[in-house]
PDB file of N, CA, C and O in Angstrom:
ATOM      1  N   UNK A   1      -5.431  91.587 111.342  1.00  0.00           N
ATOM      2  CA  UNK A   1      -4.809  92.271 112.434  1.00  0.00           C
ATOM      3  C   UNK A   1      -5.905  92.941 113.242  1.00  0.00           C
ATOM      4  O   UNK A   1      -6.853  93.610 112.829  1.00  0.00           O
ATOM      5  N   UNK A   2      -5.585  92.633 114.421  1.00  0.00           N
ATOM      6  CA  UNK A   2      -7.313  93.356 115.460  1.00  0.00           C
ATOM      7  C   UNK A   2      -6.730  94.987 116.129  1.00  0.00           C
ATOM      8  O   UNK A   2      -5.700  95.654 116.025  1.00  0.00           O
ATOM      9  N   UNK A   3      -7.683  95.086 116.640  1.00  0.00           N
ATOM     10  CA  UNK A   3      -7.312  96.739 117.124  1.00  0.00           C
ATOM     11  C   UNK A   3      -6.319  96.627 117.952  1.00  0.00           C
ATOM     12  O   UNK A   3      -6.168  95.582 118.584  1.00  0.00           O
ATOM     13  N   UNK A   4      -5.402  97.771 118.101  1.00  0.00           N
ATOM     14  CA  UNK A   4      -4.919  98.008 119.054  1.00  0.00           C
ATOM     15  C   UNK A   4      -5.425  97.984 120.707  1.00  0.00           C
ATOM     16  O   UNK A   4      -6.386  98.614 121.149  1.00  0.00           O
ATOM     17  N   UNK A   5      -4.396  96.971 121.589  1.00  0.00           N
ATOM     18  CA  UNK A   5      -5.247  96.961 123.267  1.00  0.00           C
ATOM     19  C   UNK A   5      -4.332  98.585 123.870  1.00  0.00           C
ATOM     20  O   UNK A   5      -3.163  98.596 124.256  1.00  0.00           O
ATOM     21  N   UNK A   6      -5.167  99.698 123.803  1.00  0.00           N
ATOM     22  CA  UNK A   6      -4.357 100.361 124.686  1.00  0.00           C
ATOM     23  C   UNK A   6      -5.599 101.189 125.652  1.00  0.00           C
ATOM     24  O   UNK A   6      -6.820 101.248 125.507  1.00  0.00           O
ATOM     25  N   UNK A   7      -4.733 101.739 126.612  1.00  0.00           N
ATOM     26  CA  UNK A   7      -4.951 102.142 127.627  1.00  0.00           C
ATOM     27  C   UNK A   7      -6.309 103.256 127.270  1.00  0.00           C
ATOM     28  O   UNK A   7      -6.373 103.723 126.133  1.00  0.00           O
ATOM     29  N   UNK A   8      -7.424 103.654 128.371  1.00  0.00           N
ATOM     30  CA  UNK A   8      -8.325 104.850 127.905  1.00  0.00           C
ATOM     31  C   UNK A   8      -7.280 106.127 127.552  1.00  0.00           C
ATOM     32  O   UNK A   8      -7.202 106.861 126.567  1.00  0.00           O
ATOM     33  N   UNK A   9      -6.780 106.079 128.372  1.00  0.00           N
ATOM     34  CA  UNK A   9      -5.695 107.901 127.943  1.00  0.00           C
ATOM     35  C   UNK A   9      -4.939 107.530 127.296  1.00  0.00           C
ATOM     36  O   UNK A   9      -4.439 108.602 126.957  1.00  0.00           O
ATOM     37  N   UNK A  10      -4.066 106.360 126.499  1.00  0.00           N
ATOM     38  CA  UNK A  10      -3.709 106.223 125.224  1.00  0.00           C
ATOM     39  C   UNK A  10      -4.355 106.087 124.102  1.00  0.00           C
ATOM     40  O   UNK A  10      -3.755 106.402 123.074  1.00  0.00           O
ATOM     41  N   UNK A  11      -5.666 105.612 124.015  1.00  0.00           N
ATOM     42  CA  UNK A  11      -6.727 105.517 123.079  1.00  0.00           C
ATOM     43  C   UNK A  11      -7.041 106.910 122.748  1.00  0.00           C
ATOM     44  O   UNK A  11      -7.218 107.373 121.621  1.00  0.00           O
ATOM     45  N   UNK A  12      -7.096 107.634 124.086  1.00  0.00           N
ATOM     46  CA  UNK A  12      -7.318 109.377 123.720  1.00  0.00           C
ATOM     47  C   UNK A  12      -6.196 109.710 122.951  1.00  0.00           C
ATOM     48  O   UNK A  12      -6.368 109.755 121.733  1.00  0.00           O
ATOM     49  N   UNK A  13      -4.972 109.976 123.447  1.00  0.00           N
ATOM     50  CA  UNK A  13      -3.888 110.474 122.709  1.00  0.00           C
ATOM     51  C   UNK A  13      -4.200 110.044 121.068  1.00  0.00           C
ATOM     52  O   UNK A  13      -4.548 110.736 120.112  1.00  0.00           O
ATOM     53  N   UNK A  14      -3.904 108.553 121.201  1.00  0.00           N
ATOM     54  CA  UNK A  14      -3.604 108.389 119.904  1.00  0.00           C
ATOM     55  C   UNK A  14      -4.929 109.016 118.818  1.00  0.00           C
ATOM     56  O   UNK A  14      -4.538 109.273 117.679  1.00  0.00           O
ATOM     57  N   UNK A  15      -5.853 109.170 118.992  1.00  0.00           N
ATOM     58  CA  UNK A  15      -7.376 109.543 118.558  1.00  0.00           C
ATOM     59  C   UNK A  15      -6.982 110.712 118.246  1.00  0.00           C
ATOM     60  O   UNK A  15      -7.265 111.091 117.110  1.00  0.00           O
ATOM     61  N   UNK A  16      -6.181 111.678 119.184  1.00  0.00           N
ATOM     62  CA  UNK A  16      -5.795 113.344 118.947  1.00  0.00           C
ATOM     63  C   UNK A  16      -4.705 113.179 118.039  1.00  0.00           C
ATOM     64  O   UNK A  16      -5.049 113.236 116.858  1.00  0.00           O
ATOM     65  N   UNK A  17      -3.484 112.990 118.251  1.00  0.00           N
ATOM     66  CA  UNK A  17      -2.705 112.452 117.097  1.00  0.00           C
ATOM     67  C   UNK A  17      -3.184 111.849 115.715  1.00  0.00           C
ATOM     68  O   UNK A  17      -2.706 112.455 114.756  1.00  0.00           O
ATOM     69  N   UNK A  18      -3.882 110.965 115.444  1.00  0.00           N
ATOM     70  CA  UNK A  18      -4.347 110.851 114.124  1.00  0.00           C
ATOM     71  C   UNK A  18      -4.787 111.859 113.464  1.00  0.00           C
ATOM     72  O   UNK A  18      -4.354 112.234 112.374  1.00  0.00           O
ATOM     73  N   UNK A  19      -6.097 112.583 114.394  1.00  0.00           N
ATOM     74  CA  UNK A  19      -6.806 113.582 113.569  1.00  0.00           C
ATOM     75  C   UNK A  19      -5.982 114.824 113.135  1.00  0.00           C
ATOM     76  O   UNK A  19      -6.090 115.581 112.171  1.00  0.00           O
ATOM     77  N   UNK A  20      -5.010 114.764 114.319  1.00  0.00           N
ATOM     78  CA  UNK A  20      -4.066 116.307 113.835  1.00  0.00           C
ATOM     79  C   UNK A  20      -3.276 115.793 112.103  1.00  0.00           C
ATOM     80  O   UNK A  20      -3.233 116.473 111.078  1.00  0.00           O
ATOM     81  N   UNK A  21      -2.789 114.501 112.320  1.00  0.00           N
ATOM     82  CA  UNK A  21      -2.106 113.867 111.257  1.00  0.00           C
ATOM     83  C   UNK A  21      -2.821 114.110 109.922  1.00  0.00           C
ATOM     84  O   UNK A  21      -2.256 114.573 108.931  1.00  0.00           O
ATOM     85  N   UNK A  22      -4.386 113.684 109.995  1.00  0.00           N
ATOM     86  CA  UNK A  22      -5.355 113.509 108.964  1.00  0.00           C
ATOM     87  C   UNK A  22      -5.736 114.817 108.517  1.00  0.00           C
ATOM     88  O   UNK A  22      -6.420 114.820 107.494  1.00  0.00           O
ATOM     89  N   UNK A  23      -5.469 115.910 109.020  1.00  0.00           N
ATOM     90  CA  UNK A  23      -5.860 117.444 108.633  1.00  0.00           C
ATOM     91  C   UNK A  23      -4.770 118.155 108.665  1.00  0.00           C
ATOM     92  O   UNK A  23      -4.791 119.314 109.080  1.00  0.00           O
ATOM     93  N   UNK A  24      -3.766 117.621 108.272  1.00  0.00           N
ATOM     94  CA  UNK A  24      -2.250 118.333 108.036  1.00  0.00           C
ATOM     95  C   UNK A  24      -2.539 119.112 106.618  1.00  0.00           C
ATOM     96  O   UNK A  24      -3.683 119.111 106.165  1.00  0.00           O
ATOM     97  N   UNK A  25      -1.939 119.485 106.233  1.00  0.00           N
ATOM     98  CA  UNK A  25      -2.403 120.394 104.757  1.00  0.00           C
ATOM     99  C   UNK A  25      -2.065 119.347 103.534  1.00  0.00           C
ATOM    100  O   UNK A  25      -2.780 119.075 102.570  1.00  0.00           O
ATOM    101  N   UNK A  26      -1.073 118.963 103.785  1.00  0.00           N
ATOM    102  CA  UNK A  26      -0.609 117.816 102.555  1.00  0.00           C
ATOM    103  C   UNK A  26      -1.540 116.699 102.691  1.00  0.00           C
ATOM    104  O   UNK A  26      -2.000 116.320 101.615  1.00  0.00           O
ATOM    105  N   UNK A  27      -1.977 116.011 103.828  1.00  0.00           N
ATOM    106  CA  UNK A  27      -2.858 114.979 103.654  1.00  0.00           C
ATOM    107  C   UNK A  27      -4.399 115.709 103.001  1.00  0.00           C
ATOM    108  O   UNK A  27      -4.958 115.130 102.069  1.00  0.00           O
ATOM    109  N   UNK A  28      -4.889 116.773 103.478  1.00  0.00           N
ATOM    110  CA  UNK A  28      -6.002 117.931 102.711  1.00  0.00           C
ATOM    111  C   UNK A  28      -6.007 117.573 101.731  1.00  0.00           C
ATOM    112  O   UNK A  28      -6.942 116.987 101.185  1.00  0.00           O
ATOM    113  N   UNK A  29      -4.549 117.944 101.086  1.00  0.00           N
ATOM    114  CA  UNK A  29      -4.580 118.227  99.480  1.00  0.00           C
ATOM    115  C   UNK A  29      -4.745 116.719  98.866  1.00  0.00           C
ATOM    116  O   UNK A  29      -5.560 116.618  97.949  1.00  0.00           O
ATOM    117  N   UNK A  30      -3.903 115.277  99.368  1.00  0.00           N
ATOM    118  CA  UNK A  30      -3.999 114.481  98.868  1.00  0.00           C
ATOM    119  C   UNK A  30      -5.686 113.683  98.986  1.00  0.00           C
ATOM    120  O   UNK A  30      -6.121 112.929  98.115  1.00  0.00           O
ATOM    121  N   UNK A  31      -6.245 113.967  99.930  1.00  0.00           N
ATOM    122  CA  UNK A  31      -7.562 113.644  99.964  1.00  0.00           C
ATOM    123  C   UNK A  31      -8.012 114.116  98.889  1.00  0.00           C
ATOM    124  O   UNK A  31      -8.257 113.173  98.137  1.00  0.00           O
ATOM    125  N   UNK A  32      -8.277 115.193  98.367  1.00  0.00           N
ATOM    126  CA  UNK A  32      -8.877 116.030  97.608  1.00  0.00           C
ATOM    127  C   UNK A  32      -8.876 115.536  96.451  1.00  0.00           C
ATOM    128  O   UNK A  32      -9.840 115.043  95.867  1.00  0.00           O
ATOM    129  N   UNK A  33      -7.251 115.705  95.884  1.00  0.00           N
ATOM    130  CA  UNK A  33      -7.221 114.792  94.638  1.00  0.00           C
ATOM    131  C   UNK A  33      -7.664 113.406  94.725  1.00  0.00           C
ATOM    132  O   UNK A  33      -8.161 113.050  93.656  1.00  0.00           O
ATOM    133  N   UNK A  34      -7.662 112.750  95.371  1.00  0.00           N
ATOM    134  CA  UNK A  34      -7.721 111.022  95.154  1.00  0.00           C
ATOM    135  C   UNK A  34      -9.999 111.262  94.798  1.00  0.00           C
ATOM    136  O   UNK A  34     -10.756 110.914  93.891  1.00  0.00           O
ATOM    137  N   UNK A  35     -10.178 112.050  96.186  1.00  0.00           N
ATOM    138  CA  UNK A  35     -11.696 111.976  95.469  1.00  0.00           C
ATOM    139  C   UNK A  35     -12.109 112.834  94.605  1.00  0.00           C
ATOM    140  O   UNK A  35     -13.267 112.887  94.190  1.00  0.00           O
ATOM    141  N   UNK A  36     -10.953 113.761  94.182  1.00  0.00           N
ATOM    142  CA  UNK A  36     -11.581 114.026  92.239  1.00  0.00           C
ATOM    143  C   UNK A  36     -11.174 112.986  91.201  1.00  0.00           C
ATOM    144  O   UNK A  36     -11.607 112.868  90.055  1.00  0.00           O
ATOM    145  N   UNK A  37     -10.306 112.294  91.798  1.00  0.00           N
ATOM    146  CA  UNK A  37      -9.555 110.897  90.787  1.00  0.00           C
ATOM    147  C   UNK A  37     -11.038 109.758  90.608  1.00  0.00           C
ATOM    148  O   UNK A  37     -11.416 109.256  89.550  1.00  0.00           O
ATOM    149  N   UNK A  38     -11.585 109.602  91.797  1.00  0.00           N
ATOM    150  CA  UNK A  38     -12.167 108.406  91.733  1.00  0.00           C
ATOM    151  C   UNK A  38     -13.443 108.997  91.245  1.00  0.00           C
ATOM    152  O   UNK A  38     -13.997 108.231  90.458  1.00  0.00           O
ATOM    153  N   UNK A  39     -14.225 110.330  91.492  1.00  0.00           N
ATOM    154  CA  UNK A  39     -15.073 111.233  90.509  1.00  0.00           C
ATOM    155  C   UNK A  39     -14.950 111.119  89.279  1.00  0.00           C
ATOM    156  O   UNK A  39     -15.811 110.335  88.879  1.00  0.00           O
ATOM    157  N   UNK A  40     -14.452 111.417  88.628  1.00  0.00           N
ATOM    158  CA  UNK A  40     -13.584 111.271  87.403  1.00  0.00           C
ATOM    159  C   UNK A  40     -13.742 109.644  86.671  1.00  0.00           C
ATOM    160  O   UNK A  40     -14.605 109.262  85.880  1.00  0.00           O
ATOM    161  N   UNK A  41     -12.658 108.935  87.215  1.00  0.00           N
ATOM    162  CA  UNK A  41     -12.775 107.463  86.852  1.00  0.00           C
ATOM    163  C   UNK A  41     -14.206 106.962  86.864  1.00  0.00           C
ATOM    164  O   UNK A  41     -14.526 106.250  85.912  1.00  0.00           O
ATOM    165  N   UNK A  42     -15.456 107.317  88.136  1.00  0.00           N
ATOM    166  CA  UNK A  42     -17.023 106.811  88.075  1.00  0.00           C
ATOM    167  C   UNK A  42     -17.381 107.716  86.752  1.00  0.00           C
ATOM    168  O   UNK A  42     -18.295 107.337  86.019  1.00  0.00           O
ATOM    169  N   UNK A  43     -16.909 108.494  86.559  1.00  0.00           N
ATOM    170  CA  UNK A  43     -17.381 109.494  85.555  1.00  0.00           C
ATOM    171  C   UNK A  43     -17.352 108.691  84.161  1.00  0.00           C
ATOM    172  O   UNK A  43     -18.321 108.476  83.432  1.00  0.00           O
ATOM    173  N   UNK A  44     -16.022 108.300  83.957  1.00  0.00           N
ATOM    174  CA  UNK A  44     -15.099 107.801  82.805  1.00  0.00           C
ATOM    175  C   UNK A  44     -16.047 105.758  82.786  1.00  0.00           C
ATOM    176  O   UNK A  44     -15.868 104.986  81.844  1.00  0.00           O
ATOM    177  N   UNK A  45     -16.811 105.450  83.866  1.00  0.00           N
ATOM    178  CA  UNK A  45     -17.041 104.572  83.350  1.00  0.00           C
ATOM    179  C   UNK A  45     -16.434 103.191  84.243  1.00  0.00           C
ATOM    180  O   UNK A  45     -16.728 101.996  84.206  1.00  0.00           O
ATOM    181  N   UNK A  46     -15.455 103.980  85.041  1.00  0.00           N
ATOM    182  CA  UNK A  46     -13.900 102.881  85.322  1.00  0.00           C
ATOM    183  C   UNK A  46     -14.704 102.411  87.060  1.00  0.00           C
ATOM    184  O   UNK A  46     -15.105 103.334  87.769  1.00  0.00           O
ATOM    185  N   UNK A  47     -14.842 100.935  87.546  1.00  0.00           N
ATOM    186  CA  UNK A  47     -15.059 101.004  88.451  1.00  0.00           C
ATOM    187  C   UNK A  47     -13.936 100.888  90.094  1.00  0.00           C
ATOM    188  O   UNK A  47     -13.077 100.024  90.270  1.00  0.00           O
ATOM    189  N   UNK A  48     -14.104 101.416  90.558  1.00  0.00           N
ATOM    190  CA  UNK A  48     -12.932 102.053  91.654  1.00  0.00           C
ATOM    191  C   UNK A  48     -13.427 101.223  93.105  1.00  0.00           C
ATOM    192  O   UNK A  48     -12.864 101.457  94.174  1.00  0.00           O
ATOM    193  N   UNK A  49     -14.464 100.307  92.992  1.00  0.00           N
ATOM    194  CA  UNK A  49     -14.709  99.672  94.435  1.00  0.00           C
ATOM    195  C   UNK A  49     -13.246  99.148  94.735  1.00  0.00           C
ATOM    196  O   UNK A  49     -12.341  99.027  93.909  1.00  0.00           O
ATOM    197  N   UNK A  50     -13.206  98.896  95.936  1.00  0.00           N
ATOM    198  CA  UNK A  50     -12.192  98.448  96.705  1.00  0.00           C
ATOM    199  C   UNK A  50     -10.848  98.909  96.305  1.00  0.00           C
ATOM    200  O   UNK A  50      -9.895  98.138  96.412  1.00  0.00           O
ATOM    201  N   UNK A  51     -10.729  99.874  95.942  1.00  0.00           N
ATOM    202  CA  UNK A  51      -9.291 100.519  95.162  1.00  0.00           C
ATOM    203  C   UNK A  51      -9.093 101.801  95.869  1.00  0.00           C
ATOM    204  O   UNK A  51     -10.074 102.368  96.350  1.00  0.00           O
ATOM    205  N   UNK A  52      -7.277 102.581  96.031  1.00  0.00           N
ATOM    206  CA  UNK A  52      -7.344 103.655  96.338  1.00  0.00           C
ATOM    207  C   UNK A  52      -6.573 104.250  95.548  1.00  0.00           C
ATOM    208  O   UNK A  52      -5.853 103.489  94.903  1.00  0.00           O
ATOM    209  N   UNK A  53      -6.430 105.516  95.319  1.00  0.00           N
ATOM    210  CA  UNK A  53      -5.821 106.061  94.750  1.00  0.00           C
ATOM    211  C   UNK A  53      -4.169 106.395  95.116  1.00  0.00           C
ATOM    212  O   UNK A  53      -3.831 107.385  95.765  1.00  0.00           O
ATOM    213  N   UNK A  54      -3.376 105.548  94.665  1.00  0.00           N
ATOM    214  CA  UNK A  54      -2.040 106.095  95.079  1.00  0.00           C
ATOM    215  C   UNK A  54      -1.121 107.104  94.359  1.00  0.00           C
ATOM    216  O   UNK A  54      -0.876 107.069  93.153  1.00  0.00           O
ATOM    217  N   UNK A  55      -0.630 108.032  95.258  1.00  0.00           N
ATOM    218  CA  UNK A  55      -0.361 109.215  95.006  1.00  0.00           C
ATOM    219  C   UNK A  55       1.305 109.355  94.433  1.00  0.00           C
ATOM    220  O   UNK A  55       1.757 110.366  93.895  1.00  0.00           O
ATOM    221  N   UNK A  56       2.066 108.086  94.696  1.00  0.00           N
ATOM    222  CA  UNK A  56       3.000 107.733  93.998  1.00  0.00           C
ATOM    223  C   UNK A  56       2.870 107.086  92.647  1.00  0.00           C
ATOM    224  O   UNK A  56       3.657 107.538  91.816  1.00  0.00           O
ATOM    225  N   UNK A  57       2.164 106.254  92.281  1.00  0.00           N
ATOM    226  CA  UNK A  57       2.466 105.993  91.310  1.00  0.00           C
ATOM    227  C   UNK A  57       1.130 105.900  90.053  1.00  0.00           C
ATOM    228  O   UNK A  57       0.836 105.159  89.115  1.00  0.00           O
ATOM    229  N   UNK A  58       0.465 107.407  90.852  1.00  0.00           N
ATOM    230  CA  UNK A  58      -0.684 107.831  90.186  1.00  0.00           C
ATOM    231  C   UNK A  58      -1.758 107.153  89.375  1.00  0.00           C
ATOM    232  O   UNK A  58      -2.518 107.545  88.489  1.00  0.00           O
ATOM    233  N   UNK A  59      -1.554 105.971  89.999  1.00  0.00           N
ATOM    234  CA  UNK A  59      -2.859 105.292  89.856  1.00  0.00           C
ATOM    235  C   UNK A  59      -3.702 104.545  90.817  1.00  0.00           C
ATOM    236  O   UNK A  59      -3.300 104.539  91.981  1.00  0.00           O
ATOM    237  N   UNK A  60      -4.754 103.940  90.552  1.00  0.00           N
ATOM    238  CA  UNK A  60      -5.359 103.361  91.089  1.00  0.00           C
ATOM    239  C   UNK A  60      -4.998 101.689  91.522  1.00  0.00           C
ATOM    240  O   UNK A  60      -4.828 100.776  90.713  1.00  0.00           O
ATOM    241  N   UNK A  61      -4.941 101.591  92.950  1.00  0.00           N
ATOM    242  CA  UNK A  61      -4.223 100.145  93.233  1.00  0.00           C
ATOM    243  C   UNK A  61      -5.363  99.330  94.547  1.00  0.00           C
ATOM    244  O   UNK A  61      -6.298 100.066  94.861  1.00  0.00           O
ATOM    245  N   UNK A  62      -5.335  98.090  95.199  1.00  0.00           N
ATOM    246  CA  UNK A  62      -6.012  97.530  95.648  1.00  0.00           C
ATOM    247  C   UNK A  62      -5.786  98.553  97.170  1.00  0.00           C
ATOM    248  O   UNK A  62      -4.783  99.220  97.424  1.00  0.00           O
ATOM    249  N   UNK A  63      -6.601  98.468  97.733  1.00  0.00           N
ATOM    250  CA  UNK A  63      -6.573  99.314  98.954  1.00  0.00           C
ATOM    251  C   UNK A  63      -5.175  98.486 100.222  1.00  0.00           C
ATOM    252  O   UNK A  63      -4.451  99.059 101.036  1.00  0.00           O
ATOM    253  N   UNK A  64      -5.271  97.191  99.924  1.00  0.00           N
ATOM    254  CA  UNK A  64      -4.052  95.984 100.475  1.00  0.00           C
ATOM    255  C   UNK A  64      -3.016  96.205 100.151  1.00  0.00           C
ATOM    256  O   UNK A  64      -2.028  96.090 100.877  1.00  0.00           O
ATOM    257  N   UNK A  65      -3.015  96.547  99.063  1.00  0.00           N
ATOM    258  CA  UNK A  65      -1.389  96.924  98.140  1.00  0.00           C
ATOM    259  C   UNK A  65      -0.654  98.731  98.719  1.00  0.00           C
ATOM    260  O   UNK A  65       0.479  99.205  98.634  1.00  0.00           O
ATOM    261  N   UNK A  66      -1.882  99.247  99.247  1.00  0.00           N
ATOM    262  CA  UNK A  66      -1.631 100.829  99.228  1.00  0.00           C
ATOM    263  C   UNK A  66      -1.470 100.924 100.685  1.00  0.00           C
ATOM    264  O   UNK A  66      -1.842 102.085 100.851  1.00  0.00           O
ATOM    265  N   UNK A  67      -1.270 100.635 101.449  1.00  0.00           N
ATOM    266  CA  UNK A  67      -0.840 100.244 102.824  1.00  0.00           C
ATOM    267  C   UNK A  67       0.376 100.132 102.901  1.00  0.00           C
ATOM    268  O   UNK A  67       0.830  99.155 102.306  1.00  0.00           O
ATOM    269  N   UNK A  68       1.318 100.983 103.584  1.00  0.00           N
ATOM    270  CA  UNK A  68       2.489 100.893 103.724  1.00  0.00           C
ATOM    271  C   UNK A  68       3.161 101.790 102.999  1.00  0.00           C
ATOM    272  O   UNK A  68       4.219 102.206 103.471  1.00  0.00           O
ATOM    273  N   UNK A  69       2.812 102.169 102.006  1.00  0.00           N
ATOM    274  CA  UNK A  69       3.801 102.981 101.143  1.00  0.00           C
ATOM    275  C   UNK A  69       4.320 102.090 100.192  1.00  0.00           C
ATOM    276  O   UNK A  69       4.927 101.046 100.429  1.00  0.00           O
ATOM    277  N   UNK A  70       3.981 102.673  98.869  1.00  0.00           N
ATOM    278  CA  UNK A  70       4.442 101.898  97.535  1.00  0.00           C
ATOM    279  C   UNK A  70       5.965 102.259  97.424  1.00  0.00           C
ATOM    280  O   UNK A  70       6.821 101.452  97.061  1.00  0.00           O
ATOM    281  N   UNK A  71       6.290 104.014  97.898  1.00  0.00           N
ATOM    282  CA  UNK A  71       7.408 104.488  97.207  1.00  0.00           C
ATOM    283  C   UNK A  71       8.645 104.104  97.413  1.00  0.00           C
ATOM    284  O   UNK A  71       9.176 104.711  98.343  1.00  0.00           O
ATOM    285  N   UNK A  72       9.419 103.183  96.798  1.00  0.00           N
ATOM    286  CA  UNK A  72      10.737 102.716  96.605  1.00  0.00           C
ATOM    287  C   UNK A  72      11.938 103.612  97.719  1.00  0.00           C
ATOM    288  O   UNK A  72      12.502 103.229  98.745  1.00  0.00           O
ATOM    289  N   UNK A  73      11.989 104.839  97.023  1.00  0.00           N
ATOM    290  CA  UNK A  73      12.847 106.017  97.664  1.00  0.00           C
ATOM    291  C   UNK A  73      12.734 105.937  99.386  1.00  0.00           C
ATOM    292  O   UNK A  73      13.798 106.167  99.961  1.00  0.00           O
ATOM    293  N   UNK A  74      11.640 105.657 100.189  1.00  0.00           N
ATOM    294  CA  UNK A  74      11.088 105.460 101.444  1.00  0.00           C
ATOM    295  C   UNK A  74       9.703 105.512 101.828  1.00  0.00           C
ATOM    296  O   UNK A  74       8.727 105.867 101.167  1.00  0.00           O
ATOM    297  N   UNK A  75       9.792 105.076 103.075  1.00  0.00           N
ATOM    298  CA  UNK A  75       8.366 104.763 103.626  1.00  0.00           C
ATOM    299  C   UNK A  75       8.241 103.803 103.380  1.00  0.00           C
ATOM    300  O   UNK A  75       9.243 103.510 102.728  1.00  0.00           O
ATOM    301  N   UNK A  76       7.526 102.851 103.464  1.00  0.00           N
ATOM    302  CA  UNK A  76       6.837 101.410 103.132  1.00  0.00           C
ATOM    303  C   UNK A  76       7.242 100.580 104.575  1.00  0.00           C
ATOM    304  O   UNK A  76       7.596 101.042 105.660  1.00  0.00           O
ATOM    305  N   UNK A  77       7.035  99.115 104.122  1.00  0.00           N
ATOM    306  CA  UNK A  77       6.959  98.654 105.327  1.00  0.00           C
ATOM    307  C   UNK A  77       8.616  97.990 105.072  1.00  0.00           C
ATOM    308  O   UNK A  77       9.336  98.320 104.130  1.00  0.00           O
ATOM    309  N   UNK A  78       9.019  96.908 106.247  1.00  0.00           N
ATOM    310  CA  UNK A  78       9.970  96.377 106.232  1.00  0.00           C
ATOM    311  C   UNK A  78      10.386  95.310 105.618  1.00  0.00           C
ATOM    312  O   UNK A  78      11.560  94.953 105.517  1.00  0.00           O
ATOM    313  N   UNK A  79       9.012  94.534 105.004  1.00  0.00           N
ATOM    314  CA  UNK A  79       8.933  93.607 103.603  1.00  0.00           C
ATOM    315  C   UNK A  79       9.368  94.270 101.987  1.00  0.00           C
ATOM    316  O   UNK A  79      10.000  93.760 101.062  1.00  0.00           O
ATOM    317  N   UNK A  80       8.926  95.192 102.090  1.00  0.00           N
ATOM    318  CA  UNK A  80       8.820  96.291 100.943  1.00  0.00           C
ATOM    319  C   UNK A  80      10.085  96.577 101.074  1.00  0.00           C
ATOM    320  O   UNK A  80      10.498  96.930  99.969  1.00  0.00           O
ATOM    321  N   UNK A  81      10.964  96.607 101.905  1.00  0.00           N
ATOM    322  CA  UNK A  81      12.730  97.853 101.807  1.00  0.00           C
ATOM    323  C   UNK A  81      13.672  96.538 101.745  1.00  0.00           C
ATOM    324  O   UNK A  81      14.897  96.640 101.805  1.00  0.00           O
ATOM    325  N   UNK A  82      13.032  95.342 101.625  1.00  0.00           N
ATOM    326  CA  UNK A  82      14.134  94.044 101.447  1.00  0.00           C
ATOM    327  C   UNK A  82      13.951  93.703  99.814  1.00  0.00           C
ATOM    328  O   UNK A  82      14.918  93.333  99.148  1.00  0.00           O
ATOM    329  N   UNK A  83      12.671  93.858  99.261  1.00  0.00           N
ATOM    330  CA  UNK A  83      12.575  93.451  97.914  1.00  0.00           C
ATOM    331  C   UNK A  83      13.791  94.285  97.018  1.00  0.00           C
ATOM    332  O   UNK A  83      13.907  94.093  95.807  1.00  0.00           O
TER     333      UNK A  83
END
């Protein structure tokens, strides 16, 4: 999938919108944990390339798989809410 074609003052917006999104307090906190998770796991031995930490189902999954939202209950994509 290639970048989004949008406009210079939509490219701005959306640029301000993400970052407000990405420094919300809950995304803070989930950053935080995932890189003491993957600290931890390099620690433990476990290798974590290309993996992220998902916060639903508290483990470690392919970064492809963690896109969209794993969680059943909601969120995910529209492939994911037909399974």
């Amino acid at each position: 999938m290639g970048k989004q074609k949008l406009s210079p003052k939509a490219a701005k917006d959306k640029k301000e919108r993400d970052l407000r999104y990405a420094n919300t307090r809950d995304r803070e906190i989930k950053r935080a944990e995932s890189q003491r998770k993957h600290r931890e796991a390099k620690k433990n031995g476990k290798n974590t390339d290309g993996k992220d930490f998902d916060h639903y189902t508290m483990s470690f999954v392919s970064r492809h798989r963690n896109r969209g939202g794993m969680n059943p209950n909601g969120g995910g994509t529209k492939n994911e809410k037909r399974r």
